[in-house]
C-alpha positions in Angstrom: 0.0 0.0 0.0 1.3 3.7 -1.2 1.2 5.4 1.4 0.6 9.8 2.2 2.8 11.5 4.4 5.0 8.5 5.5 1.8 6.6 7.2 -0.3 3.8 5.5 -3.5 5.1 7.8 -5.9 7.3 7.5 -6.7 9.8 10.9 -10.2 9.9 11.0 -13.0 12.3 13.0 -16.5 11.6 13.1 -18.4 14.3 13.3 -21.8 14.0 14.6 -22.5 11.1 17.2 -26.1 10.4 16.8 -27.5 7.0 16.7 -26.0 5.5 13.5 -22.7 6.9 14.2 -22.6 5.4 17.6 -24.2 1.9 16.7 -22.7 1.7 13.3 -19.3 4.1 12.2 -17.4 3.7 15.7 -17.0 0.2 16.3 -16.1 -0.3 12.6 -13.0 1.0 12.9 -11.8 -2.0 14.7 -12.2 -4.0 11.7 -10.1 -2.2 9.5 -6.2 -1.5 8.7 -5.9 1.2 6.7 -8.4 3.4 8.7 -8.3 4.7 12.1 -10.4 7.2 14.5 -8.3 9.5 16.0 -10.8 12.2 17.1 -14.7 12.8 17.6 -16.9 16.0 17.0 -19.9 16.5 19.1 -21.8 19.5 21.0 -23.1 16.9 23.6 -20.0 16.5 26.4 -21.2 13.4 28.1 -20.6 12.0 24.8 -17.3 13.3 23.7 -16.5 11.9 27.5 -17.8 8.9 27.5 -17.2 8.0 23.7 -13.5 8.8 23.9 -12.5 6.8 26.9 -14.9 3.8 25.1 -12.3 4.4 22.3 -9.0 5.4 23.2 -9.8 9.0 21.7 -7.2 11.6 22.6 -8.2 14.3 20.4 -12.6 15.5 21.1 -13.9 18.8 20.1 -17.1 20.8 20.2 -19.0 22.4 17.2 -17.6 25.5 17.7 -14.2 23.9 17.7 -14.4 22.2 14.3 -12.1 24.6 12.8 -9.6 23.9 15.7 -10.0 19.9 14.9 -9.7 20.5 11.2 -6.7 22.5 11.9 -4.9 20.4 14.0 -3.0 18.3 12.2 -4.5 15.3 13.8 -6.6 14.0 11.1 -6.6 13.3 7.2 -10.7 13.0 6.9 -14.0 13.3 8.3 -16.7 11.2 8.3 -19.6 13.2 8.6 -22.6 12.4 10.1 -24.7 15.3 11.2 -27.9 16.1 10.4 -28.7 16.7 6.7 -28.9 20.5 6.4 -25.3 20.5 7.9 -23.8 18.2 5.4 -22.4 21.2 2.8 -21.3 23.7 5.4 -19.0 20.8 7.3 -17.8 19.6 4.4 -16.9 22.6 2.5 -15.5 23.6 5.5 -13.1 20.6 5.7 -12.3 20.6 1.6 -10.8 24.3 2.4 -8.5 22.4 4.8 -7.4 19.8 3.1 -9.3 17.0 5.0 -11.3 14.8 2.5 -14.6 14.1 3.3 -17.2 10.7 3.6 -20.5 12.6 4.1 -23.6 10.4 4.8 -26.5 10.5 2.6 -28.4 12.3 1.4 -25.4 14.5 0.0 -27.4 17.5 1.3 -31.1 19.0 0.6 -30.3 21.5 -3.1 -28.5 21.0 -6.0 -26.9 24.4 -4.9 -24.9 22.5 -1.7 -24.2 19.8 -3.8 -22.1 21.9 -6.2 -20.6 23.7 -3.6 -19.6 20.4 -1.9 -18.0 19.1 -5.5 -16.7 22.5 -5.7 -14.7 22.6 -2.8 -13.4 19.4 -3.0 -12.0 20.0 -6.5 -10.7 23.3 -5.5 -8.5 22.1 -2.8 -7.7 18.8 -4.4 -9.5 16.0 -1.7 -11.2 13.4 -2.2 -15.2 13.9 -1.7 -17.2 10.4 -1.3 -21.1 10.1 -0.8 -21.7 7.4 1.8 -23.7 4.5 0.0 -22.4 1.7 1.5 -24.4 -0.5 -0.7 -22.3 0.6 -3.4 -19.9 -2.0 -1.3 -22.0 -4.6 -0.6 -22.4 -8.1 -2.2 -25.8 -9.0 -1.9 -26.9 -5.8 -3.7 -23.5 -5.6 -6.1 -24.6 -9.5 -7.3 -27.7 -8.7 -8.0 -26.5 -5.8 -10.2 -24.4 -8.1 -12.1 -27.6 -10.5 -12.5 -29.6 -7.8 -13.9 -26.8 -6.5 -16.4 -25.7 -10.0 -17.5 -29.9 -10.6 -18.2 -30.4 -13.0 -16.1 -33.8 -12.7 -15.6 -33.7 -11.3 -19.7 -34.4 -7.6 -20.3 -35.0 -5.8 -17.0 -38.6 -4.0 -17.5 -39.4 -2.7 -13.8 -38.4 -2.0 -10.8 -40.6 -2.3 -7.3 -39.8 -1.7 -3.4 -40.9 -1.4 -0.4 -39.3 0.4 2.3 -41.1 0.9 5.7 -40.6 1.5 9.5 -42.3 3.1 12.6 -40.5 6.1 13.3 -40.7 7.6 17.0 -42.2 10.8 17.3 -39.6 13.5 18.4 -36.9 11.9 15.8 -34.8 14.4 13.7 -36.0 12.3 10.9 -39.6 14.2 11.2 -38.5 18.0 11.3 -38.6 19.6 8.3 -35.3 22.4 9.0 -33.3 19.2 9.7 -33.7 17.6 6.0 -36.4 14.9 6.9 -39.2 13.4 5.3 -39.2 9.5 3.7 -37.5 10.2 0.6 -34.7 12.3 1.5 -34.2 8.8 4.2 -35.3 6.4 3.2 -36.9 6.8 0.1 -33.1 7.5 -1.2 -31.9 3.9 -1.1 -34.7 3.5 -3.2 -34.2 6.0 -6.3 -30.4 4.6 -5.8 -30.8 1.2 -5.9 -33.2 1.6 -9.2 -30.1 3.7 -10.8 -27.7 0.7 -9.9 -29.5 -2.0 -11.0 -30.6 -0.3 -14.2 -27.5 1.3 -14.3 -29.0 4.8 -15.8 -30.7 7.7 -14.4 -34.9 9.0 -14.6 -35.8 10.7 -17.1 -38.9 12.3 -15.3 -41.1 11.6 -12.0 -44.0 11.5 -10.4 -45.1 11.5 -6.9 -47.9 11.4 -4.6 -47.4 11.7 0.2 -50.2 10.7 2.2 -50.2 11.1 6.0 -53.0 10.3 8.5 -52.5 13.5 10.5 -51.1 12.1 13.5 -49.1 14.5 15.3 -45.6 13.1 14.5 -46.1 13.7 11.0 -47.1 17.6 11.4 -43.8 18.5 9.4 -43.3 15.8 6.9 -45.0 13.2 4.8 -46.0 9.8 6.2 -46.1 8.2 3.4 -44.6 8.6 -0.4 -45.4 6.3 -3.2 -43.2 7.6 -6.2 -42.9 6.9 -10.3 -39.5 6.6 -12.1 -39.3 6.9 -15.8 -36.1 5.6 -17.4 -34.6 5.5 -20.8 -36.2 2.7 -22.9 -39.4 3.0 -21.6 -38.5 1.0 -18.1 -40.8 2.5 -14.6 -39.4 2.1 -11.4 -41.6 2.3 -8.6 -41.8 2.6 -4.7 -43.4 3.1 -1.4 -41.8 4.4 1.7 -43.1 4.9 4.7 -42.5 6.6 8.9 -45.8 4.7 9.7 -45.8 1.1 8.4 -44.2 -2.0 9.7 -40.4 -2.5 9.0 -39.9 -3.9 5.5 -37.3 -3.7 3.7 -37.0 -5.2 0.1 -36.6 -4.5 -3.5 -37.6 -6.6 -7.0 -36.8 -6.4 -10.4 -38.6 -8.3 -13.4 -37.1 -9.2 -17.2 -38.5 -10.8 -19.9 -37.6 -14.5 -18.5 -37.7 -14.0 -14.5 -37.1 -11.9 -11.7 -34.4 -10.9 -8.5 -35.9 -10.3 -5.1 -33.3 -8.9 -2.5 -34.8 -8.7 1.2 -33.7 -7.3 3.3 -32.2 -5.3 0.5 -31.6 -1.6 2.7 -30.4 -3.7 5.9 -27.0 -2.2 7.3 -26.2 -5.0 10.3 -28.2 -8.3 9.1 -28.2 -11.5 6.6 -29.8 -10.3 3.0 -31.6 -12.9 0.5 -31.6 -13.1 -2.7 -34.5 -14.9 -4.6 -33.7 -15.4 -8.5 -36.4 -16.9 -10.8 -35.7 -18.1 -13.9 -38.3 -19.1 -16.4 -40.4 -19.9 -13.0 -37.5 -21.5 -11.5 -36.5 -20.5 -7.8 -32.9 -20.3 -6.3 -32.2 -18.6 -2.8 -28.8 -17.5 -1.7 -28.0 -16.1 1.3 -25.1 -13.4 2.4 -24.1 -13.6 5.4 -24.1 -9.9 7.6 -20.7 -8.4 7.8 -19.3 -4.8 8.6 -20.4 -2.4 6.1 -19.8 0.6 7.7 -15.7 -1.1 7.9 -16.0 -1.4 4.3 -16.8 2.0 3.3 -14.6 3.4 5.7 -11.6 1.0 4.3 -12.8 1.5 0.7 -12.3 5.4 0.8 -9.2 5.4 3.4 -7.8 3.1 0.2 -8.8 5.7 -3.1 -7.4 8.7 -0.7 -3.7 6.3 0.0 -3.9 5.3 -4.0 -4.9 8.2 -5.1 -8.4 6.7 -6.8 -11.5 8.5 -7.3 -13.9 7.0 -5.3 -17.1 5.4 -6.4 -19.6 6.6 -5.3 -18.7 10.1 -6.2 -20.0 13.6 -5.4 -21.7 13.7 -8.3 -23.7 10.5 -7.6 -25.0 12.4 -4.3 -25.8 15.5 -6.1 -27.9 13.7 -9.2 -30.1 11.8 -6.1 -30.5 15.5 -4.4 -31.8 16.7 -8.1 -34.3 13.4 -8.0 -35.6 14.3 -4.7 -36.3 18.1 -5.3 -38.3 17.0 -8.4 -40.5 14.4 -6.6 -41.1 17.1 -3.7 -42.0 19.7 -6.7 -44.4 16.3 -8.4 -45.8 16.4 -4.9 -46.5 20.0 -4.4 -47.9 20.1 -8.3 -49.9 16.4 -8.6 -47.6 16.5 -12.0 -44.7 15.1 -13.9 -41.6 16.5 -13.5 -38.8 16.3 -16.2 -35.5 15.4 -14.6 -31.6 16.6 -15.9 -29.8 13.9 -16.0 -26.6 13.1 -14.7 -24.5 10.6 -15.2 -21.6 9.5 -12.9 -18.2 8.7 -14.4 -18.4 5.2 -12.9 -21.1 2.8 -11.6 -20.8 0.1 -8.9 -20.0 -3.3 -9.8 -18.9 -6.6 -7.9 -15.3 -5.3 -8.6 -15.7 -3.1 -5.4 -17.4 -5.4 -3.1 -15.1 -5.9 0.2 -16.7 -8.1 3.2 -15.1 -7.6 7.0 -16.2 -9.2 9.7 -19.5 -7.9 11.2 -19.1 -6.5 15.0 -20.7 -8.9 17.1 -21.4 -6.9 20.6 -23.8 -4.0 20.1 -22.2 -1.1 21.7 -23.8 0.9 24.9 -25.6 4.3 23.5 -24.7 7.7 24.8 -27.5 10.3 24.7 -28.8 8.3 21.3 -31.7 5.9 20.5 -32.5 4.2 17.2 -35.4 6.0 15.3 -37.7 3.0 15.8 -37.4 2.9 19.2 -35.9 -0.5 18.8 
């Protein structure tokens, strides 16, 4: 391994220690080599306290002392995982300081931050990489080579489900935050349509329903959305902060269909059902450390000096998606989408597996959305 700077590691800080980053980002650095957390970024105290000493964390900084963190000479990226209207400021922030960034999906909530996010990046020469760890996962980066081989013949349409109760109170239900079920949830769908069709929508259409219970006074319960690709293919999809946890995705050909459940799933087992010519096989991945694989996968394009897949641009062109199924909503009409096209699309070439982390850690001052 090349390495920057005489070290073959990456110095990481996570900034933001919510729920994911707590149950999912920080123990994943135990499972990799090349990566390694060196400092954490948090307005809550009892966190920075308690989450250091959990760690071995040295370095711990407030909000207001990102700069200082940034500046310190302690750290070669961030992995950002703050809320999404935050996601441009803190990473153009870092770009201007030479720290490359992993921001969390959604890339942010415009088209606007998203340039300014590529922007910076380019400007100060780091790398800039959207966090869609199923872009590294084999379950999902399979069934994209079984739809582009044709498999299942000519892939016509796309369907998926993707559901869970969401606890009233969450950050995922305020509107100034960046919530609602697409910009979530509803984003591994619109993705996982552009992977496995491997092209982008050409226009959209979508309809939110909500029951009026309180929790949903600021954003949709409910969104059932249309995607129209090139050669006449629809995707479509439900998502949902009031419906039973599911989690899955199908796509039909001409001669059969792949089902992948629990196709969104960060921490258990996924299935795959293929059908061919009404014909059943099931395969099963086992669960491993996806958050170590992303976090390996990007320490390893910064130490080669790759461009990393996926790319700003692939964050920017699902923001464009979303902001034309919010306008379909606000309309009841179709809404022609620019399309953008990444330089590279995942395949099975990228897929890394590390050993899943088998003790859930204690939270600080965080709870899973669900409540669960």
């Amino acid at each position: 391994m090349t390495t920057i700077k005489g070290k073959n590691k990456i110095r990481y800080a996570v900034v933001g220690l919510g729920w994911f980053a707590q149950a999912a980002a920080l123990p994943a650095f135990t499972s990799t080599d090349n990566s390694e957390l060196v400092a954490l970024v948090s307005d809550d105290p009892k966190k920075r306290e308690e989450l250091s000493k959990k760690y071995g964390i040295q370095h711990t900084f407030s909000y207001d002392e990102y700069e200082d963190c940034l500046t310190s000479g302690n750290i070669d990226a961030v992995y950002i995982a703050l809320p999404n209207h935050l996601h441009c400021d803190y990473t153009v922030r870092a770009a201007n300081q030479a720290i490359h960034v992993l921001c969390e999906k959604p890339m942010a909530v415009a088209e606007k931050e998203c340039e300014a996010m590529i922007k910076a990046a380019n400007d100060n020469g780091v790398k800039l990489m959207i966090a869609y760890r199923l872009h590294l996962e084999p379950a999902n980066l399979q069934a994209v080579e079984i739809v582009r081989a044709q498999k299942i013949g000519e892939p016509r349409l796309f369907n998926s489900v993707f559901s869970q109760q969401v606890e009233q109170g969450n950050i995922r239900l305020q509107e100034i935050t960046g919530g609602g079920t697409i910009y979530d949830i509803g984003i591994y769908c619109i993705n996982a349509a552009c992977y496995l069709f491997q092209d982008e929508p050409t226009e959209v259409f979508a309809v939110a329903a909500s029951k009026g219970e309180e929790r949903f006074k600021e954003v949709e319960e409910m969104t059932s959305v249309i995607l129209r690709f090139p050669n006449e293919r629809l995707a479509t999809f439900t998502c949902s902060f009031g419906a039973a946890k599911v989690s899955n995705y199908q796509v039909v050909g001409t001669k059969g269909d792949i089902r992948v459940e629990p196709a969104y799933t960060w921490h258990k087992e996924i299935k795959h059902y293929l059908t061919i010519n009404g014909e059943t096989q099931e395969r099963t991945f086992k669960e491993h450390d996806q958050l170590a694989a992303e976090f390996a996968y990007f320490s390893d394009c910064i130490l080669q000096n790759k461009d990393p897949e996926p790319s700003g641009i692939e964050g920017m062109k699902d923001v464009c998606i979303i902001q034309a199924l919010y306008q379909s909503i606000k309309t009841g009409q179709w809404v022609k989408v620019q399309i953008l096209k990444p330089d590279q699309r995942p395949t099975s070439a990228q897929t890394i597996e590390l050993p899943a982390t088998q003790k859930k850690p204690d939270l600080i001052h965080a709870a899973s959305p669900t409540g669960s």
